[in-house]
C-alpha positions as CSV (number, residue, x, y, z in Angstrom):
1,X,16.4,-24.7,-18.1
2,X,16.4,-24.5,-14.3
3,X,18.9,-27.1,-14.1
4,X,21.2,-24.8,-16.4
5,X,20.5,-21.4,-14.3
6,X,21.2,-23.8,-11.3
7,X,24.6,-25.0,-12.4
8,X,25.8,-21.6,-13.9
9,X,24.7,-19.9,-10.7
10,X,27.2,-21.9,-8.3
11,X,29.4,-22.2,-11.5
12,X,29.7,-18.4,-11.2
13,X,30.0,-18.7,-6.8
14,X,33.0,-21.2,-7.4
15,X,34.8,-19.0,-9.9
16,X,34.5,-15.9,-7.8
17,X,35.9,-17.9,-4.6
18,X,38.2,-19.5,-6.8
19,X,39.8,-16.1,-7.9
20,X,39.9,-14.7,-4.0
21,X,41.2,-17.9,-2.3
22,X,43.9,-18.8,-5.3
23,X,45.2,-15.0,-5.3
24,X,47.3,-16.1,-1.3
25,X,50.3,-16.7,-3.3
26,X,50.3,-13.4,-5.0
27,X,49.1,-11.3,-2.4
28,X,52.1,-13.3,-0.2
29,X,54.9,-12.4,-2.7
30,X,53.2,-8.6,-3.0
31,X,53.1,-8.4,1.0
32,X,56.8,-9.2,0.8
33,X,57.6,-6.4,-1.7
34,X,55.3,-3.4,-1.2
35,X,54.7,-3.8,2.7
36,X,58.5,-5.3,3.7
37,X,56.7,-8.6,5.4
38,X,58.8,-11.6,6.2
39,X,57.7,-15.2,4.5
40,X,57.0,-16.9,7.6
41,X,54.6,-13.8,8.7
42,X,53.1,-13.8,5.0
43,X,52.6,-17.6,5.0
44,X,50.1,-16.8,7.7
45,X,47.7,-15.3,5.4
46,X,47.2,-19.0,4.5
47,X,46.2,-19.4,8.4
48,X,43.6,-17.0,8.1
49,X,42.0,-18.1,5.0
50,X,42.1,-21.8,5.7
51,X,41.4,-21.7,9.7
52,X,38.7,-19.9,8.9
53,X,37.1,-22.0,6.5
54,X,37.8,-25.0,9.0
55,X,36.5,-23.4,12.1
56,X,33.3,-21.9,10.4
57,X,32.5,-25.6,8.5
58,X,33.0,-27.2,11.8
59,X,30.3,-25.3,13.4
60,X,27.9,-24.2,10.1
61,X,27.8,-27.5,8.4
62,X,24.8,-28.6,10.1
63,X,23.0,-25.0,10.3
64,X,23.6,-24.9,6.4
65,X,20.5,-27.0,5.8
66,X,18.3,-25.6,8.0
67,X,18.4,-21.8,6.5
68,X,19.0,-23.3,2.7
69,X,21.9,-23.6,0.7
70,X,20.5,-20.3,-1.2
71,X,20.4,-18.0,1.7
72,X,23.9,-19.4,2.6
73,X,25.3,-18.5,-0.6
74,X,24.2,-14.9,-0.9
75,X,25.5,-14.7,3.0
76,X,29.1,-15.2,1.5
77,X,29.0,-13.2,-1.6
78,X,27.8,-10.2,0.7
79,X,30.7,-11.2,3.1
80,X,33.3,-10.9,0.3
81,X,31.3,-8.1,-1.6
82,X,32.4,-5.7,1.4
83,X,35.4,-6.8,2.1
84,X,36.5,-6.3,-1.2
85,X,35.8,-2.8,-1.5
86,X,37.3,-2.0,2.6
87,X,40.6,-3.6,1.3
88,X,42.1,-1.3,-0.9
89,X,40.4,1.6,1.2
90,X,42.2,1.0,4.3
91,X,45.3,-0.9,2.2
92,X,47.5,-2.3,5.3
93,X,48.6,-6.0,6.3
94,X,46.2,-6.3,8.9
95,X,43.0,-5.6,6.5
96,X,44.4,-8.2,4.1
97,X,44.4,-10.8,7.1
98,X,41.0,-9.3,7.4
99,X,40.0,-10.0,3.9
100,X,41.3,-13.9,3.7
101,X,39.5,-14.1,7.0
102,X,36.2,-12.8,6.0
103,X,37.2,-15.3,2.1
104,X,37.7,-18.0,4.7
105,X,34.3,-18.0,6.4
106,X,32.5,-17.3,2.9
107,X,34.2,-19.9,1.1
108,X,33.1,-22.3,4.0
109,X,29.4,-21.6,3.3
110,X,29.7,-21.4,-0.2
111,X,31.3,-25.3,-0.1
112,X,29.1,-26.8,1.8
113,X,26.2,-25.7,-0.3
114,X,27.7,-26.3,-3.7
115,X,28.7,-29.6,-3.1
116,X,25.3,-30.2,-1.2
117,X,23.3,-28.4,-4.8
118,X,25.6,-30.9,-6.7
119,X,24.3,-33.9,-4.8
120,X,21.0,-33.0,-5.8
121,X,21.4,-32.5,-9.5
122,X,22.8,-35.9,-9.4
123,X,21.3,-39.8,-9.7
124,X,24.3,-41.6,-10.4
125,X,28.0,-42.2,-8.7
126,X,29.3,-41.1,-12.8
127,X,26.7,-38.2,-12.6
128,X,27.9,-36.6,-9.9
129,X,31.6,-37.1,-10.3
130,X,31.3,-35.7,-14.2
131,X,29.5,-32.9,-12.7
132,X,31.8,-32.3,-9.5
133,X,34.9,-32.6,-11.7
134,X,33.5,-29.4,-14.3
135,X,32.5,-27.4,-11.5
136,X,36.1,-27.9,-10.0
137,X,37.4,-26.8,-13.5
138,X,35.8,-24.2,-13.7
139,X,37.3,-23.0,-10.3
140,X,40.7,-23.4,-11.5
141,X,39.6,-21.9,-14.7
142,X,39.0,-18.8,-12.5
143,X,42.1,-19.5,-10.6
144,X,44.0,-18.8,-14.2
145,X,41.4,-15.7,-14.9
146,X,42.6,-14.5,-11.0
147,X,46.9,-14.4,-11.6
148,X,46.5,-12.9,-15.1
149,X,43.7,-10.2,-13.6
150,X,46.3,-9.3,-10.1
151,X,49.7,-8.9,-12.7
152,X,47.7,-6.1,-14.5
153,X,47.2,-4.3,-11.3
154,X,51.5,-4.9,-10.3
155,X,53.8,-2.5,-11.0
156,X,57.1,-4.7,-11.3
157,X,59.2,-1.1,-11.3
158,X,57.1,0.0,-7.8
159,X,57.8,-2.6,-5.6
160,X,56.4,-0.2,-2.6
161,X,53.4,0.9,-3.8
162,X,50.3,-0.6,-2.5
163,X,47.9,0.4,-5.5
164,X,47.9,-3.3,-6.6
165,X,45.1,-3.7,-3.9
166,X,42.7,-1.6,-6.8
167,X,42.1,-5.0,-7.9
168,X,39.5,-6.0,-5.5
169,X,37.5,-3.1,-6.6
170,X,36.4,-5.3,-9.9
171,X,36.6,-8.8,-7.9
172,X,33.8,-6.8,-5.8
173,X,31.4,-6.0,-8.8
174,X,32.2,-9.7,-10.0
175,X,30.6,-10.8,-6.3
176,X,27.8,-8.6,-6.8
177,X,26.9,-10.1,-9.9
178,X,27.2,-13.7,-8.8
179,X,24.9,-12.9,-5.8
180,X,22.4,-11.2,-8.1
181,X,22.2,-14.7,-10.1
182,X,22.3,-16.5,-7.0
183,X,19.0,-14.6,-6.0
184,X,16.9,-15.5,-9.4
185,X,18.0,-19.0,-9.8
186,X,15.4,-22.1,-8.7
187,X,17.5,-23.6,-6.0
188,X,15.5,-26.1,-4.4
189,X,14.9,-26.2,-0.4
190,X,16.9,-29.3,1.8
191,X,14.5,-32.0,2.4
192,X,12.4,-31.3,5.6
193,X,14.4,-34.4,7.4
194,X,17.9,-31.8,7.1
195,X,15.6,-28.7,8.3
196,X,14.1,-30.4,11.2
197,X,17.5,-32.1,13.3
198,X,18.8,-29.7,15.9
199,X,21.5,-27.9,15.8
200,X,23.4,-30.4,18.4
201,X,22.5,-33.2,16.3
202,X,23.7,-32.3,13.5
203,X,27.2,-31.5,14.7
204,X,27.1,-34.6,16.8
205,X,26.6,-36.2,13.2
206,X,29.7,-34.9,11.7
207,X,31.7,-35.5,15.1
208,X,30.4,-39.4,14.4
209,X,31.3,-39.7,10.9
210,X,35.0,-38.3,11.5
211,X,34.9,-41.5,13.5
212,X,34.5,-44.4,10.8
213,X,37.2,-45.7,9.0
214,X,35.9,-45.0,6.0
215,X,35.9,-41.7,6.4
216,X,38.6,-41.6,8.5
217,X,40.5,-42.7,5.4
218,X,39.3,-40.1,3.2
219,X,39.8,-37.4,5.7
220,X,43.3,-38.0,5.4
221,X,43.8,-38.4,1.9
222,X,42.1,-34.8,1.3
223,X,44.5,-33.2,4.6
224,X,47.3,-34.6,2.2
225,X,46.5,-33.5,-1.4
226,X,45.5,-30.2,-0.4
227,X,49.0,-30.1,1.6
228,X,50.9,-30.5,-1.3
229,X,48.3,-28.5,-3.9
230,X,48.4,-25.5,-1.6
231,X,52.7,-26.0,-0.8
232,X,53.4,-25.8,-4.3
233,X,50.6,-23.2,-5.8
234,X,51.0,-20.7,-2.6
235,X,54.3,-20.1,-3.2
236,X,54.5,-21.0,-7.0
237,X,54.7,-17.0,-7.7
238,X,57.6,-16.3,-5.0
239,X,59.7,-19.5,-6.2
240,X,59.2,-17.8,-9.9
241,X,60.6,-14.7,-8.0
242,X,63.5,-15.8,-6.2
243,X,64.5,-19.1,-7.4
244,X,64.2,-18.2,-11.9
245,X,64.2,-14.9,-11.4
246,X,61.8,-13.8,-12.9
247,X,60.1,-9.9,-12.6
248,X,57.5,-9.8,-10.3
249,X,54.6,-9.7,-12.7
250,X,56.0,-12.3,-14.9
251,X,56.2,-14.5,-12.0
252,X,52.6,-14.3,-11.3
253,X,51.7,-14.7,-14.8
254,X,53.6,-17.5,-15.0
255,X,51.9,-19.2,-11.7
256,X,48.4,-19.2,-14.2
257,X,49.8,-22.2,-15.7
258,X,49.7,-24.1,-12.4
259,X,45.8,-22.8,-12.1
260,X,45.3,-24.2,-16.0
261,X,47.1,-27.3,-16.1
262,X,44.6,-28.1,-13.0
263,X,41.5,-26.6,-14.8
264,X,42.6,-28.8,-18.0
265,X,43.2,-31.7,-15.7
266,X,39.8,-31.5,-14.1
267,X,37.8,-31.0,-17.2
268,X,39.6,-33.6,-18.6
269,X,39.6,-36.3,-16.0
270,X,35.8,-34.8,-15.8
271,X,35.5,-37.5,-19.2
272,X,38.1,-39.7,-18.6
273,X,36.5,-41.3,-15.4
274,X,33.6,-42.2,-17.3
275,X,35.3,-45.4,-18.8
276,X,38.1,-45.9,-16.8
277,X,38.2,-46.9,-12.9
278,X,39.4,-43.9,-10.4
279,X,42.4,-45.7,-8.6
280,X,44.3,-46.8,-11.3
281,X,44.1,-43.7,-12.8
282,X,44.7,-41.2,-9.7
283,X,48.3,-43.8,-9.1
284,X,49.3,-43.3,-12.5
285,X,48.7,-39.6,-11.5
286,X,51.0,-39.5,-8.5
287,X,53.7,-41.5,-9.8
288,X,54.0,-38.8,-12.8
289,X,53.7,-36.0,-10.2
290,X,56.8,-37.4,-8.4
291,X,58.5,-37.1,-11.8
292,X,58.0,-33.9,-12.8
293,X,59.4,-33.1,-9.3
294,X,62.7,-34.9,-9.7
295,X,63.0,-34.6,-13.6
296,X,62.0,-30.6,-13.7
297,X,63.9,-29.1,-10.2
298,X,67.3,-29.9,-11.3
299,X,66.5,-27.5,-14.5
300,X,66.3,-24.0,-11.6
301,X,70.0,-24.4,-10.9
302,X,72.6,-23.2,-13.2
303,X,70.4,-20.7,-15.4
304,X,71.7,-18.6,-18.0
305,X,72.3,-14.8,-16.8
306,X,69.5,-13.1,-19.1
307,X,67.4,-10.9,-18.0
308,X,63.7,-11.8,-18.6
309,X,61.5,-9.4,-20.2
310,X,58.2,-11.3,-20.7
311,X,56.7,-15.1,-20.4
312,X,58.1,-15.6,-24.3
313,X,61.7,-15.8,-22.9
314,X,61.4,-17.6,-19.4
315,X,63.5,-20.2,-18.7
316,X,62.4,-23.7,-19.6
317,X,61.6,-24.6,-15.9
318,X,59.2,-21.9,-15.2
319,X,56.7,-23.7,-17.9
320,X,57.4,-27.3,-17.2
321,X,56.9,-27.4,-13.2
322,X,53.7,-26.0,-13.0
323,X,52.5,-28.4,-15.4
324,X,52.3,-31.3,-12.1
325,X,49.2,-29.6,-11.4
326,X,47.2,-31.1,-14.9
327,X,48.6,-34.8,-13.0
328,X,47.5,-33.7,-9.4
329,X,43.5,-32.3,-10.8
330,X,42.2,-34.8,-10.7
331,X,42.5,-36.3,-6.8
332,X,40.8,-34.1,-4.5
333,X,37.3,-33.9,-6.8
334,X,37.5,-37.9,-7.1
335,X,38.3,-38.5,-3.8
336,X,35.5,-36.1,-3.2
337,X,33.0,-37.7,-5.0
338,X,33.8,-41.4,-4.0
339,X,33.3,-40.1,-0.8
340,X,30.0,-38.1,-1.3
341,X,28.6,-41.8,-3.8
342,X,29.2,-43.4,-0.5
343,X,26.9,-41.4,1.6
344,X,23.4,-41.1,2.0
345,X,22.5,-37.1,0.7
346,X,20.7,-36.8,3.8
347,X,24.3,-36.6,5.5
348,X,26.3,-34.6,2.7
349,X,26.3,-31.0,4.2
350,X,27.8,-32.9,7.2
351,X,30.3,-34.9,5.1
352,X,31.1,-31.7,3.1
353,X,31.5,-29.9,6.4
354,X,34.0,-32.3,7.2
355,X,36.2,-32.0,3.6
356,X,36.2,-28.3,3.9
357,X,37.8,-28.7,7.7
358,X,40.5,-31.1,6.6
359,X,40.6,-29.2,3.1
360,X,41.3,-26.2,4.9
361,X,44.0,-27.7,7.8
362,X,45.6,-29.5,4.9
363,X,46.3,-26.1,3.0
364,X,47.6,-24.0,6.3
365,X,49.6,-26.9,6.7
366,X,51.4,-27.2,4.0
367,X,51.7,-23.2,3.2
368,X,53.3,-23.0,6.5
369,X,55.7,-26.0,6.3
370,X,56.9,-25.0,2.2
371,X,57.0,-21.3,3.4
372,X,59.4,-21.9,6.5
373,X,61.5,-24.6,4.4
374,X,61.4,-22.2,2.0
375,X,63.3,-19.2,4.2
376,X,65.6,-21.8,5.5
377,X,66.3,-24.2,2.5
378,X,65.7,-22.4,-0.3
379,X,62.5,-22.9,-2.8
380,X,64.0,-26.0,-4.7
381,X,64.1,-28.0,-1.3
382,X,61.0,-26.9,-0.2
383,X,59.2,-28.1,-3.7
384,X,61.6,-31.5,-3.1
385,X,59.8,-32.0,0.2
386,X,56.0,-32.4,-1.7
387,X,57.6,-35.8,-2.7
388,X,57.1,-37.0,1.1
389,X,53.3,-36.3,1.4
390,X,52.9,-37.6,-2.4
391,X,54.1,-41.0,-0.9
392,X,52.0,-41.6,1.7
393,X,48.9,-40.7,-0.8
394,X,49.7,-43.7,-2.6
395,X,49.8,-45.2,0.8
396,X,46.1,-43.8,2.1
397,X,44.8,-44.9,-1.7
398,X,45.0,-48.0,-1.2
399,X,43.6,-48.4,2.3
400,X,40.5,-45.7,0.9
401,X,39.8,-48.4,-1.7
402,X,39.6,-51.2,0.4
403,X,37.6,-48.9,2.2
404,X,35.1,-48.5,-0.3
405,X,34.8,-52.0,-1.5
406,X,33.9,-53.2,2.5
407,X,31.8,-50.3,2.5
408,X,29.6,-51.4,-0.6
């Protein structure tokens, strides 16, 4: 039963975050409408979210342990609890950079302690990466709950208003919850050997791992998934917008099948893995990612002049592209949990530290890059451009394998 309160308790943490971190793209295309902000300055919001996350884990990774992973978890629900309800109070640009700051540097705690709990519910490499791969469903699952829960709060015919922001009144109660369960659920203590290193030596630890080629390897694996995850999904909701044209609320509506298509890939792949090896199965991914780039794009040009008047008559595209996201689930949790089978648990706040840093370049990265491509392209070559860091995946896959193998 513990186990159970356990694993719904940072269940619940992952689909609050999820909710909060996946809403950039909206609140991007929303800052474009309602407060007149240029896509380059928008894409930064994706700066603040994801440098925050980065420089936090950098320096937090190794503290994590020594104040518990449950005392880090209620720090970033109370975090995200107030600024939630400050947002739609003050309601300008610069308390939304605010927001995905204060997201950022809960998000980073949060991580490091979810993925440190999971290691400890775990005996086994298929264990932990059955486990890893729900919990990252059900964050997507709250990614699709988070784009169908902002469209009710945008007004499609008040395109200057600023009263979508009321939706972080309820995301606030929904954080308050989570860290009430958080507060009456068993989590056990690190082991004294994580409690008693320094401070120094801890971070010295992480600087050494980055160091190894092994991990080396993996670091930039994750840098390039969550590149081209974060490209596409970011500014998913503005391509609907401007590329299909679709209405604003349809267009994030239709960006929840992105979220679900990952959440059905992850929960999916959560089984699949049990009986088939992970690196034939993430190729066969990426080559039908690259597909569904160059089969799908070519359907955004030429569309029929009809005006769309809800997600039933949408133009073919706008369902088919997001679906690359149930081929591209599956990487980052199995990547993640090679990684994590590989290392002593002793040392997985430190290696988590490290995923959320490169996690978290990788996504300002790649926002920045599809948003400026983006303004000076157009959205169809921007979403051509994920093909490049899909490439040299396949090429870091193989070397992470080998990796791996030398490593065992």
């Amino acid at each position: 039963m513990s186990r159970f309160i356990i694993i719904s308790a940072i269940a619940a943490s992952y689909f609050v975050f999820s909710i909060l971190l996946n809403s950039v793209g909206t609140v991007i295309l929303q800052s474009i409408n309602s407060l007149g902000i240029s896509k380059p300055e928008a894409s930064t919001l994706e700066g603040f979210k994801d440098l925050s996350i980065a420089f936090v884990s950098f320096f937090v990774a190794s503290v994590i342990p020594r104040i518990g992973y449950k005392i880090a978890l209620m720090i970033g629900l109370t975090i995200v609890t107030v600024a939630c309800v400050t947002t739609p109070i003050v309601g300008s640009f610069l308390i939304i950079k605010l927001l995905f700051a204060c997201i950022g540097v809960s998000f980073a705690l949060v991580k490091v302690s979810v993925y440190s709990i999971i290691g400890q519910l775990s005996d086994s490499t298929k264990t932990h990466s059955s486990l890893l791969n729900t919990i990252e469903g059900i964050f997507m699952l709250g990614s699709l709950s988070g784009y169908w829960l902002f469209s009710a709060y945008v007004d499609p015919t008040a395109k200057e208003s600023t009263d979508w922001l009321n939706v972080y009144y309820p995301l606030s109660m929904m954080a308050l919850l989570t860290l009430l369960l958080i507060a009456v659920s068993p989590i056990a203590k690190p082991q004294s050997s994580d409690q008693n290193k320094s401070l120094l030596s801890g971070f010295v630890e992480m600087i050494k791992m980055s160091y190894q080629p092994l991990v080396l390897i993996f670091v930039v694996s994750v840098f390039l998934y969550v590149l081209i995850e974060q490209g596409i999904g970011t500014w998913l909701p503005t391509f609907n917008n401007e590329v299909l044209q679709l209405p604003t609320d349809i267009s994030v509506q239709m960006t929840s099948i992105f979220a679900g298509a990952l959440a059905l890939g992850r929960l999916l792949a959560g089984q699949i893995l049990r009986h088939v090896n992970w690196y034939p199965f993430l190729n066969v991914c990426l080559l039908i990612m690259i597909l569904i780039i160059l089969l799908i794009l070519p359907l955004t040009s030429n569309l029929p002049q009809v005006p769309v008047t809800s997600v039933l008559n949408a133009p073919a595209a706008a369902y088919l592209l997001p679906l690359i996201g149930l081929m591209m689930a599956p990487l980052y949790p199995v990547l993640n949990s090679v990684m994590l089978s590989n290392t002593p648990r002793s040392k997985h706040a430190a290696m988590t530290g490290l995923i959320v840093i490169f996690s978290a370049l990788g996504g300002t990265t790649g926002s920045i890059i599809t948003g400026f491509i983006f303004q000076e392209f157009g959205g169809t070559k921007a979403f051509y451009m994920s093909i490049v860091p899909m490439v040299l995946i396949f090429i870091s896959l193989y070397f992470f394998k080998n990796a791996t193998q030398k490593h065992h």
